[in-house]
N, C-alpha and C positions, 0 to 999 in steps of 0.2 A: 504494500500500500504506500501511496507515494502522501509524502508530508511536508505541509509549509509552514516557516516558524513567525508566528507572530510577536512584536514586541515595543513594548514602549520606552522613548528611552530620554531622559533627563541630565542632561553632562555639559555643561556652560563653558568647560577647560578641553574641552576634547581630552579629555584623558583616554577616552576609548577607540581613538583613532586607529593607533598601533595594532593594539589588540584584536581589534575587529579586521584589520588588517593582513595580521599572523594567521590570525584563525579563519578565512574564507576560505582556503581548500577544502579542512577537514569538515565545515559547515554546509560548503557547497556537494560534499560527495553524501552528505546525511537527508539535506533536503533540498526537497524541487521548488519550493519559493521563496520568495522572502517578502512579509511586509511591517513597516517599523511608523510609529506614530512618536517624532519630536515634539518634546515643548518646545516653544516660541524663543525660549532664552539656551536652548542648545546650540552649541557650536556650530558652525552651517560646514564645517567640513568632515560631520558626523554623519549628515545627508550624502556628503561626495561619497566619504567612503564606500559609504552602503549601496548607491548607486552602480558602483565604477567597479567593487569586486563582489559583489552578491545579485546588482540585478536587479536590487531589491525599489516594493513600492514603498513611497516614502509621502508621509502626510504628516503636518502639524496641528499641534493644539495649545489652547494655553499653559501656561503657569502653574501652577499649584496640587495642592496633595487634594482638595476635594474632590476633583472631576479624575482619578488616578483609575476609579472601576469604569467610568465613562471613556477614558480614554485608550485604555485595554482592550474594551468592547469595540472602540472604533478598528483598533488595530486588527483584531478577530476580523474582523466584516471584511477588511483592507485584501487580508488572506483569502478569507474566500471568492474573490474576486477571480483567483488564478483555479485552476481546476484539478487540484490536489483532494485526494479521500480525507486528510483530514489535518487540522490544524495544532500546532504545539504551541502553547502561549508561555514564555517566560519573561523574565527581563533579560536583558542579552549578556550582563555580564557575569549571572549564573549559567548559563549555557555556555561562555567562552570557557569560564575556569573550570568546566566539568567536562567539556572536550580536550582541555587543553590535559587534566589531571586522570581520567578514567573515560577515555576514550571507549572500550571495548564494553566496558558498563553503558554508557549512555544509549549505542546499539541495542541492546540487551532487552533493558529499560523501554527505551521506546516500540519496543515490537513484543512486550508482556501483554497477558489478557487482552488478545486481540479483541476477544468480547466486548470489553469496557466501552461505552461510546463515550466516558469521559473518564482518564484515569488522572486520576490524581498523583501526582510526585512528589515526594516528599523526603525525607534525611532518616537514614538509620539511625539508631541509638548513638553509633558511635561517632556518625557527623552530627547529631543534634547538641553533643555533650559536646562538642566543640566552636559551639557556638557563642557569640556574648552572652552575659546571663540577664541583660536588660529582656532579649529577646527571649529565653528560656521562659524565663519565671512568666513572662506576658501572654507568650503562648501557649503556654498549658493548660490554663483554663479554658481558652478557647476550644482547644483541642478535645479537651473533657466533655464539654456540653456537646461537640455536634458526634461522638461518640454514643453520648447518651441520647441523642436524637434521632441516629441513626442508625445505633447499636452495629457502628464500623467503629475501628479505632482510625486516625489516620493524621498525620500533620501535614495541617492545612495552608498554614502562613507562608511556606516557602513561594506559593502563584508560581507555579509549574503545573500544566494541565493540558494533557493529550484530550482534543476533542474532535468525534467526527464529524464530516458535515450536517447529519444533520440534528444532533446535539450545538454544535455552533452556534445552527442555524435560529436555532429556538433562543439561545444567551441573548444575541446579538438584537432580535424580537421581543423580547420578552425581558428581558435583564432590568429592573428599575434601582440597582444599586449603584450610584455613582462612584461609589467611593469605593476604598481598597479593602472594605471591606467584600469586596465581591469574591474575595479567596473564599469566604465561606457561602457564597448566593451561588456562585455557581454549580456545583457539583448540586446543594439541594432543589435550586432550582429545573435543574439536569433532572435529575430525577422524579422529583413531582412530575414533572412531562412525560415519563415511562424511559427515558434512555437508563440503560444500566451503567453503574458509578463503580470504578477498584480502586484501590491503591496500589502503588509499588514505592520500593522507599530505592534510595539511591545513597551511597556513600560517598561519589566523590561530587556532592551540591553542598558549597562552603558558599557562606556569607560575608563580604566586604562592601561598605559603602560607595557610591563610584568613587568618591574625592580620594578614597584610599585600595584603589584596585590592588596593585601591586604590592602593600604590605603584608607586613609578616602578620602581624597581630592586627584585629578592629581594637578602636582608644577609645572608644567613646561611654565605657561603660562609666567614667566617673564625672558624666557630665548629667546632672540631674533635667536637664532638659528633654535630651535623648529619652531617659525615660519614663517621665507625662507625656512624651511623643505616644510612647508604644501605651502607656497606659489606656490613651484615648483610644489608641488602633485598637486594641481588646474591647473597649467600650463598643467601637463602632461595629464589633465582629458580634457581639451579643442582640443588638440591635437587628442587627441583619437575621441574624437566628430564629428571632421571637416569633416574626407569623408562618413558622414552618412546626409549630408546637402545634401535636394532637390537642383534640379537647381535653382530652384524660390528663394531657402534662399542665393545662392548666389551674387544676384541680389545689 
């Protein structure tokens, strides 16, 4: 089945120039399209790149963390556009550093439970515990409710999500989450509509900021902003949750 990667992407320094750069062969031999939605204040030689060695469709949107599930959902549409079975949505610079580190996993990976019309990706145990613990501790609860919601276990925050078209096609229709909290709207909303939802968990999906692609360590865990950031993303992921509860859970 041929697959096109959808992704949105925010980087003001072009730091991801290179990167996206190095990594277009091994991106180009995995998938048949490419479609990438900039904010407005991204580097405009983010668009060349992606153009010039992927091929890729390239569309803008504004600014900001609110419209982040609006603007994901534009991207998805972007994808289907080109006439691939199905779409892989990430941010691009977990998909650089997971092709770049476990390349033969990411294969693997993306051609599990062909079943799934929307699979979920997410971090083994042992990449999740390698994570900042801003992001641990924020995501666990989340992770716990739609477990209990769904009686799947599955980490959801990484937004990595194999979807078919026409799983897609229903988000992209139907999605009224704008915000990033759509890591959790989508898969339930997937499924309320009857497509079938898996998980597979990946080892080598590490977490770095863009402004910090290339480091060793993420810094940010002792900046108390960073996390009321993630606190509110948790807030906004409970929110998304709430009208996907039986009668019986509101009891």
């Amino acid at each position: 089945m041929s697959t096109a990667f959808a992704t949105i992407i925010h980087d003001t320094e072009g730091k991801l120039v290179a990167p996206i750069r190095a990594g277009a062969p091994a991106l180009r031999r995995i998938f048949s399209g490419f479609a990438a939605s900039l904010t407005e204040a991204t580097e405009p030689r983010i668009a060349t790149v992606l153009r010039e060695t992927l091929g890729a469709r390239v569309a803008s949107h504004p600014t900001g963390e609110a419209i982040i599930g609006l603007a994901r959902r534009n991207a998805v549409a972007l994808a289907l556009e080109g006439d691939a079975d199905r779409v892989l949505y990430s941010d691009m610079d977990h998909v650089l550093r997971w092709i770049d580190a476990e390349p033969a996993e990411m294969h693997a990976v993306l051609a599990a439970q062909p079943e799934a019309q929307l699979l979920i990706i997410g971090r083994t145990a042992e990449a999740m515990a390698a994570v900042p613990r801003r992001l641990r501790d924020t995501e666990t609860p989340v992770n716990r409710a739609y477990e209990l919601l769904t009686g799947r276990a599955a980490d959801l925050l990484f937004a990595v999500r194999r979807i078919d078209r026409a799983a897609a096609g229903d988000i992209v229709t139907h999605s009224r989450v704008d915000t990033i909290a759509n890591d959790v709207e989508w898969p339930l909303l997937a499924e309320q509509r009857g497509h079938r939802v898996g998980y597979a968990a990946a080892h080598g999906l590490t977490y770095r900021t863009i402004d910090q692609y290339g480091a060793a360590a993420d810094s940010y865990d002792h900046d108390p902003l960073q996390w009321i950031r993630r606190i509110e993303m948790a807030g906004d992921m409970a929110r998304a949750m709430r009208p996907y509860l039986r009668p019986s859970d509101e009891r």
